[in-house]
C-alpha positions in Angstrom: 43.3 60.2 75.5 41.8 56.8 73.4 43.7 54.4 72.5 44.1 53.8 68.8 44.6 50.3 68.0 45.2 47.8 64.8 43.7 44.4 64.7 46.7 41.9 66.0 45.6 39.2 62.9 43.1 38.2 60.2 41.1 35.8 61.7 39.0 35.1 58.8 41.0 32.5 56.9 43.9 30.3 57.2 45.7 29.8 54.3 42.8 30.6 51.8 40.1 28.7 54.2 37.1 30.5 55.6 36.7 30.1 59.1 33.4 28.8 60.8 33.5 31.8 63.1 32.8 34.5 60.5 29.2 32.7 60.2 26.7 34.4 62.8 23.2 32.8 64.4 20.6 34.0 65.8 17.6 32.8 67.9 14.6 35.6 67.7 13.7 35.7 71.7 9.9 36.9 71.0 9.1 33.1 69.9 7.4 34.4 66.8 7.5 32.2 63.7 6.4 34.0 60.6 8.5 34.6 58.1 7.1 37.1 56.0 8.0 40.0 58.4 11.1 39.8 60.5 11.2 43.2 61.3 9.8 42.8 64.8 12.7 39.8 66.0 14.4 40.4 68.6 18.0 38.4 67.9 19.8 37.0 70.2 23.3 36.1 69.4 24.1 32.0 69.9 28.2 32.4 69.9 29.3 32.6 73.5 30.3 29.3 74.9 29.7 27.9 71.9 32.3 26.0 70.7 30.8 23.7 67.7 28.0 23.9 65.0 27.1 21.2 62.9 24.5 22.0 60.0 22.8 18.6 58.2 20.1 18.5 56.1 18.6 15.5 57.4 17.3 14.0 54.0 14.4 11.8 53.2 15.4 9.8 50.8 13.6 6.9 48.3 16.1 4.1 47.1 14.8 2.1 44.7 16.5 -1.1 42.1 14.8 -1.8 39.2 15.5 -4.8 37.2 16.9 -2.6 34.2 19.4 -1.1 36.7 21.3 -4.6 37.0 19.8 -4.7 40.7 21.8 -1.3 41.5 19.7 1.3 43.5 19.5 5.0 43.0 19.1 7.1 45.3 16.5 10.4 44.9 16.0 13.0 47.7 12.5 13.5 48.1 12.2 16.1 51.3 14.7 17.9 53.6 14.4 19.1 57.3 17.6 20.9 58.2 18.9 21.1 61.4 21.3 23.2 62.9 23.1 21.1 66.2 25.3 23.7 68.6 27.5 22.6 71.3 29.5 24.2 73.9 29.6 25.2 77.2 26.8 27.3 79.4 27.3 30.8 79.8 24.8 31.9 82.4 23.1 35.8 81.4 23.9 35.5 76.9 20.6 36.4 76.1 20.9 33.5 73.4 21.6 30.6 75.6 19.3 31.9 78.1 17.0 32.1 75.8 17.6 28.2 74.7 17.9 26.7 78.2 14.8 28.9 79.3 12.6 26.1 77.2 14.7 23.1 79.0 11.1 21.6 80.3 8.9 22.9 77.1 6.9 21.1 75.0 4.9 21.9 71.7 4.9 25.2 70.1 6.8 27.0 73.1 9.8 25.4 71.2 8.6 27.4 68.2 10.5 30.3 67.0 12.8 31.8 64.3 16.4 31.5 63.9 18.9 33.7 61.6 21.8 32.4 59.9 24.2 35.4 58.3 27.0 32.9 56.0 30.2 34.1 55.5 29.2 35.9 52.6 26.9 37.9 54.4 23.6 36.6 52.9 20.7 35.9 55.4 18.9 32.7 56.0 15.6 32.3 58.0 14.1 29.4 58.9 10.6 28.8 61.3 13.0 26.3 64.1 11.6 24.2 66.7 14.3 23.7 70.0 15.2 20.3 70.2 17.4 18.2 72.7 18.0 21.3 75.5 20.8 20.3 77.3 22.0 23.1 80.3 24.3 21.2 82.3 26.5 18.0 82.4 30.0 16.7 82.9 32.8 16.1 85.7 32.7 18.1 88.7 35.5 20.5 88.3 34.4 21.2 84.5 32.5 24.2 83.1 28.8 23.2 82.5 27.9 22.0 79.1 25.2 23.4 76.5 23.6 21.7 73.8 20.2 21.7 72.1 19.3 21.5 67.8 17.4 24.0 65.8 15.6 21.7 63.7 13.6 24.1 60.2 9.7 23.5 60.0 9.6 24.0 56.4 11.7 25.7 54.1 14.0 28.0 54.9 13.6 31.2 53.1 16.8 33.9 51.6 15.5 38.1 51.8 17.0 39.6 49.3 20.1 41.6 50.5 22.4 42.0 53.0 21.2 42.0 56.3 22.3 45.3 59.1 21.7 44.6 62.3 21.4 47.2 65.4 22.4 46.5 68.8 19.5 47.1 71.8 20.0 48.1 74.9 18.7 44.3 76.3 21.5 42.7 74.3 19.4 41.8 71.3 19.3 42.9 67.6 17.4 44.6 65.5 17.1 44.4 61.7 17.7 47.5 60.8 17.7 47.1 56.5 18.5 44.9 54.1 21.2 46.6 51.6 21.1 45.4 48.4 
């Protein structure tokens, strides 16, 4: 006879805070890049072994005084080139991290593919990436083997409209299945 269960805790929030963990990522494993028609990405998941993600937009800015400013600057963004930097530890067969570390020794547009951000309000954010700094292994002796690499946007990012569903395969991808308004 199954089991029923309850979920032991919310592990959402903490005292009103949304946790990083309800945001998801995604590297597409078929190193396509356009972004006009997702429907053919395979997802892989980037969460096992990962232990940190650290978005930035990595700003070009100009800073210029002018003598009617008192010789005070301003500061006025003129481009952007997110990046998305994950750390962690390698977990050998996650189809995401193989995925990543498979490109270790690549160069030019092998690096090239798309990545999916779901945020914790469930909106979806796709971006053309390139795979920067792959790092599969590193550390003491007796620790686990470290994993790091950037997803760093070639252009704007672009936001489908809806709420994204996305269905499991049997190779341990995603689909998308529809986007629900």
């Amino acid at each position: 006879m199954p089991l029923k269960t309850d979920v032991v805790a919310d592990t959402t929030t903490t005292n009103g805070f949304q946790l990083n963990s309800t945001n998801q990522y995604f590297i597409d494993t078929t190193g396509k890049t356009d972004l006009t028609d997702i429907s053919g990405a395979k997802w892989a998941k980037l969460a096992a072994g990962i232990s940190s993600i650290t978005p930035s937009s990595n700003e070009t800015t100009n800073n210029d005084a002018y003598y009617d400013g008192g010789a005070f600057g301003s500061n006025d963004v003129t481009g952007k080139r997110p990046q998305w930097a994950f750390s962690g530890h390698r977990v050998i067969g996650d189809k995401g991290q193989d995925y990543v570390a498979s490109h270790e020794f690549a160069v030019g547009d092998a690096l090239k593919t798309r990545f999916l951000w779901i945020n914790t309000e469930g909106n979806m954010i796709v971006a053309e990436v390139t795979m920067l700094s792959i790092v599969v292994t590193g550390g003491n002796a007796n620790a686990k083997q470290t994993m790091s690499f950037t997803l760093g946007a070639n252009g704007a990012p672009v936001v489908p409209q809806g709420k994204p569903t996305l269905k499991a395969a049997e190779d341990g991808t995603y689909t998308l299945e529809t986007l629900q308004a």
